[in-house]
N, C-alpha and C positions, 0 to 999 in steps of 0.2 A: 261480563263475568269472566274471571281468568281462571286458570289452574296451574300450577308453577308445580313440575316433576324437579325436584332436585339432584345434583351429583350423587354418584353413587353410596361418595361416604358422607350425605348430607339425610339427615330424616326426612320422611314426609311436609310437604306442605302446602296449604290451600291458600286462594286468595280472592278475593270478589270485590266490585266496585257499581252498586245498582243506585240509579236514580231515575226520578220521576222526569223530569227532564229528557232524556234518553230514553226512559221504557215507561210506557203509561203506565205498565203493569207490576214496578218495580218493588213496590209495596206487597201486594197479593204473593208474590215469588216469593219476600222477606219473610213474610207471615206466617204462607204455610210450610218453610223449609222449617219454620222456630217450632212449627206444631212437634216437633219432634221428642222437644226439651219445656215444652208450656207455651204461653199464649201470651199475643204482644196484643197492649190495649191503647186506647189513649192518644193515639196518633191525629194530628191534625188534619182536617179536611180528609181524612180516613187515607192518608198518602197517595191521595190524586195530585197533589202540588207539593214541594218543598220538600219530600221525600228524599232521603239517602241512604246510604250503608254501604261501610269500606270496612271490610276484615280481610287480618293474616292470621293464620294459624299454623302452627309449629307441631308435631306429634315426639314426642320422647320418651323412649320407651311406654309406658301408658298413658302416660301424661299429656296433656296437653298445654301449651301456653299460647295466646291470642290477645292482639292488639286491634280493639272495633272501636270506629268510630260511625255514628248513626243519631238520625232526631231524636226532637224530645217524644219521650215513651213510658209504658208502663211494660214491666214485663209481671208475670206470673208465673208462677209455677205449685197447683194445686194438687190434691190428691190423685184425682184421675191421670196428667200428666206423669205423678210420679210412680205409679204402677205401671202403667203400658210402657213406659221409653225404656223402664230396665234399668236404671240409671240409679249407681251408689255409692254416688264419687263426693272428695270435698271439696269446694270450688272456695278460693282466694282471689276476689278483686279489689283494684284499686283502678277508682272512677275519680278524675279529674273535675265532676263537677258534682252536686249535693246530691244527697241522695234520699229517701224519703221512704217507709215503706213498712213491713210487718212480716216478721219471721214468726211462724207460726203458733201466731196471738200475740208476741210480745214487738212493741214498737220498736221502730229501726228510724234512727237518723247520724247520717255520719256526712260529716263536712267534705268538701272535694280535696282529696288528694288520701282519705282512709284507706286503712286497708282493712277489707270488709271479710268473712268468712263464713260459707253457708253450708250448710250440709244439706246436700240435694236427695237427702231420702224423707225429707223435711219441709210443707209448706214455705213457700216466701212470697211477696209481691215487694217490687222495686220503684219506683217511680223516679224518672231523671228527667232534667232540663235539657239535658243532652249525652251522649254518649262518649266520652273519649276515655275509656278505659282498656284497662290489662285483666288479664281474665287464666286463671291455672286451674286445671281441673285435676285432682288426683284420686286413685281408688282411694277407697277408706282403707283398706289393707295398707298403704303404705305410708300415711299420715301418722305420724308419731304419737304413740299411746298417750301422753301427758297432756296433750290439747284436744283428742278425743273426750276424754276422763273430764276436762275441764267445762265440757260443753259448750260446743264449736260454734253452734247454729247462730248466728245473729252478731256472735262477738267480734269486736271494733278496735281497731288502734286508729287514734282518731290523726287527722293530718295536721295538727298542729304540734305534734307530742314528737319527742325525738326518734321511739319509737315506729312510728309510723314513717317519719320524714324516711330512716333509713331502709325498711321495708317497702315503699313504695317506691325508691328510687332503684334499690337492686331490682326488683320487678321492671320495670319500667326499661331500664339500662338491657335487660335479660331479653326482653321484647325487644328492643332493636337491635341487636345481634345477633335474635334465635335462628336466622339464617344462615348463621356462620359458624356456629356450632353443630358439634359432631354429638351423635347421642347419649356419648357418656359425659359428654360436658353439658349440652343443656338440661339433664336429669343431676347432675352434681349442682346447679344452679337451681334447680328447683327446691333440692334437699337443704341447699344453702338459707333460703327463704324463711323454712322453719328455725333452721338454728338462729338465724337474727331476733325472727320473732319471739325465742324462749327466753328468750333474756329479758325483754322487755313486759311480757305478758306473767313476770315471777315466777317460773316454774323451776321449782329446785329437786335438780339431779339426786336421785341416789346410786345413781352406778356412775360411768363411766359416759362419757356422753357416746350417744348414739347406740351402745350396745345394746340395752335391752332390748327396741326396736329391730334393730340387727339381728342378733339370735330368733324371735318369733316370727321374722318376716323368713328367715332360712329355715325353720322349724315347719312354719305352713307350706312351704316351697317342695320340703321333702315329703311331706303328707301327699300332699297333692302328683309328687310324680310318682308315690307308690303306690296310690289309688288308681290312677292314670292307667299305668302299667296291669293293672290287672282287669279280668273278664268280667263285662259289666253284672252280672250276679256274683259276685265274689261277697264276702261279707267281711268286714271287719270291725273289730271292737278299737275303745279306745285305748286299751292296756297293750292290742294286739299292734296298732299300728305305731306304739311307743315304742315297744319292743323291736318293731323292723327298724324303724328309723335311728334307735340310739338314744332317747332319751327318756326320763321319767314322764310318769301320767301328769304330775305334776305343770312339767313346763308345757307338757302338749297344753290341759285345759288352756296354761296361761295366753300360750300364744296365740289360740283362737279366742279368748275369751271376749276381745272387741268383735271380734266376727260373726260372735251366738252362739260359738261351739262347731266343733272338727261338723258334724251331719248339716249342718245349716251352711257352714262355707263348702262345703265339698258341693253340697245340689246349688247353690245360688251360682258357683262358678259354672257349674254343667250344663246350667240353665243359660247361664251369658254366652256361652260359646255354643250352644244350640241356635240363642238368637238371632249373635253374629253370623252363623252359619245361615239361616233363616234368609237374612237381608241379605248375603251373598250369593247366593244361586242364583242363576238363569231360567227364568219362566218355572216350571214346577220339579226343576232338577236339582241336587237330589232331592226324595220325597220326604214328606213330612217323617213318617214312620225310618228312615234309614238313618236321617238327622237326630230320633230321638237314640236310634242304637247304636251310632258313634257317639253318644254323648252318657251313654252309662243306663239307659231305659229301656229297658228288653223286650216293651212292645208298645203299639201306639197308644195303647188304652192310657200306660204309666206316664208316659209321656205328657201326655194332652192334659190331665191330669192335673200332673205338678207344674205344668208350663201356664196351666190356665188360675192356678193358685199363688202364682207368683205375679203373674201381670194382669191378671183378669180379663185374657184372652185366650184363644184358641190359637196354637204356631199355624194353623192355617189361615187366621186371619192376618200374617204377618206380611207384608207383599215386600217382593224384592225392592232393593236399593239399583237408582238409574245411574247410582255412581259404581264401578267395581274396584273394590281395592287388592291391593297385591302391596302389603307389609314389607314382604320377606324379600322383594329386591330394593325397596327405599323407594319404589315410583307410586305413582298415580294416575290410574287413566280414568279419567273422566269424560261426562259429556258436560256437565255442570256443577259448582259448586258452592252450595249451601249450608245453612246450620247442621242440617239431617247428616253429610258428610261428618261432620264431629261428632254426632250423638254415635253416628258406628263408631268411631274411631275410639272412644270411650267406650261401648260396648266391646267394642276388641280387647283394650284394653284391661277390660272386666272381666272379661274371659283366660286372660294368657295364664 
């Protein structure tokens, strides 16, 4: 297993290379680093033999993009996984070989080379012959209102359709050079991804392209740093915080309105960064209760609480991460690295 700290004007990035061959136990490491993100099934001889798995990942701004290659597998991802990991991102892949499987109840089959999109707040199971795909994870905050609306979960551009060929191939191309890009370019590359796709999936513009997205992503942005900004008992309405920021009640509801509403992104965000926080600390430093009152929760009771109604668990059952990150110089120190490094990396991101 490697881990690759990049230049200073280069994002974060991880890297890993396990097989059975080299490590009897190279499977068990795979398995339960995925328990982070759900559950791999399906594996041959239970990966005592013929076992692999080669991934790089890319971090961009909250984004992530990853090129794995690994045996044939099932992955899942079930309810329980998706309340405990915290995780409410959209994920865009494009798998090189068939794929097989069921987004939550509704059959899933897309030829190798689709591009596949899943919303991870959403049952799926996947089944492959093998692994050679590209993998973009983004918050749902930053996916573009129109292919939300559309409903995301399970939908296909198949790889025979021109469509598809062109959004698999700028993915693909994005993935071998996410090394070389700087974070406004592989985030401008990400953004890129969906404009391809809108054309081809018929979604017709009524504004301007990209702006409505634009405005409610800066709409939520100022909410969020004028909440931020204030003493966690502070109260505010939604008229009140229209008024600070400059706009009508109007555009606020709109710009939450894929969010659940300003009260529902304000705690889900407080909550991500609780968590993030959670998995960062060193042994039981800071403590539960100090982590809920940097994060807007005035005591541990609220805290525990609303942390245990969103994941259905206790932030004391949360145990730290063996990796530490540090964002905010571009490095990574680790001692190893696995899935669970992304699932933070995505919670960070869910949090910022």
């Amino acid at each position: 297993m490697t881990v690759s700290i990049p230049p200073k004007d280069r994002p974060p990035s991880v890297s890993w290379a396990v097989s059975s061959e080299r490590q009897p136990d190279a499977f068990e490491i795979y398995r339960d680093s995925f328990a982070e993100l759900g559950e791999v099934r399906d594996v041959a001889d239970n990966g005592r033999s013929g076992f692999s798995s080669r991934t790089r990942a890319h971090l961009f701004g909250p984004s992530i993009i990853a090129r794995a290659n690994s045996s044939t597998q099932t992955l899942a991802r079930e309810a329980e996984h998706i309340r405990r990991s915290g995780i409410d991102h959209i994920s865009v892949i494009v798998n090189l070989t068939d794929t097989i499987g069921d987004c939550d109840g509704e059959t899933l089959r897309a030829e190798a080379g689709s591009v596949q999109f899943r919303d991870l707040s959403r049952p799926s199971v996947s089944s492959m012959s093998s692994i050679d795909m590209v993998t973009v994870m983004i918050p749902r905050a930053a996916v573009p209102g129109w292919l939300l609306a559309r409903g995301v979960h399970g939908l296909v551009l198949p790889g025979s359709s021109a469509g598809g060929r062109l959004v698999a191939s700028h993915l693909l191309t994005m993935a071998d050079v996410a090394g070389r890009l700087s974070d406004a370019e592989g985030s401008a590359g990400i953004e890129a991804a969906f404009v391809i796709a809108e054309r081809f999936l018929g979604h017709q513009r009524s504004v301007a392209p990209g702006h409505a997205d634009a405005i409610h992503r800066t709409i939520r942005e100022r909410a969020m740093a004028l909440l931020d900004s204030q003493p966690p008992d502070a109260r505010w309405s939604a008229a009140t915080v229209a008024v600070a920021i400059g706009v009508s009640r109007t555009s606020l509801y709109r710009a939450f309105e894929s969010a659940g509403g300003v009260r529902t992104y304000v705690l889900r965000r407080r909550l991500a960064r609780a968590y993030a926080a959670l998995r960062g600390r060193r042994g039981l430093s800071p403590s539960v209760e100090l982590i809920g009152q940097r994060n807007g929760f005035p005591d541990r009771r609220s805290f525990v609480q609303a942390f245990r109604a969103q994941f259905g668990m206790s932030p004391d059952d949360v145990a730290p991460s063996e990796v530490q990150l540090d964002l905010s110089s571009g490095g990574l120190a680790a001692t190893r690295a696995m899935h669970d490094v992304l699932a933070d990396w995505i919670r960070t991101g869910e949090a910022a």
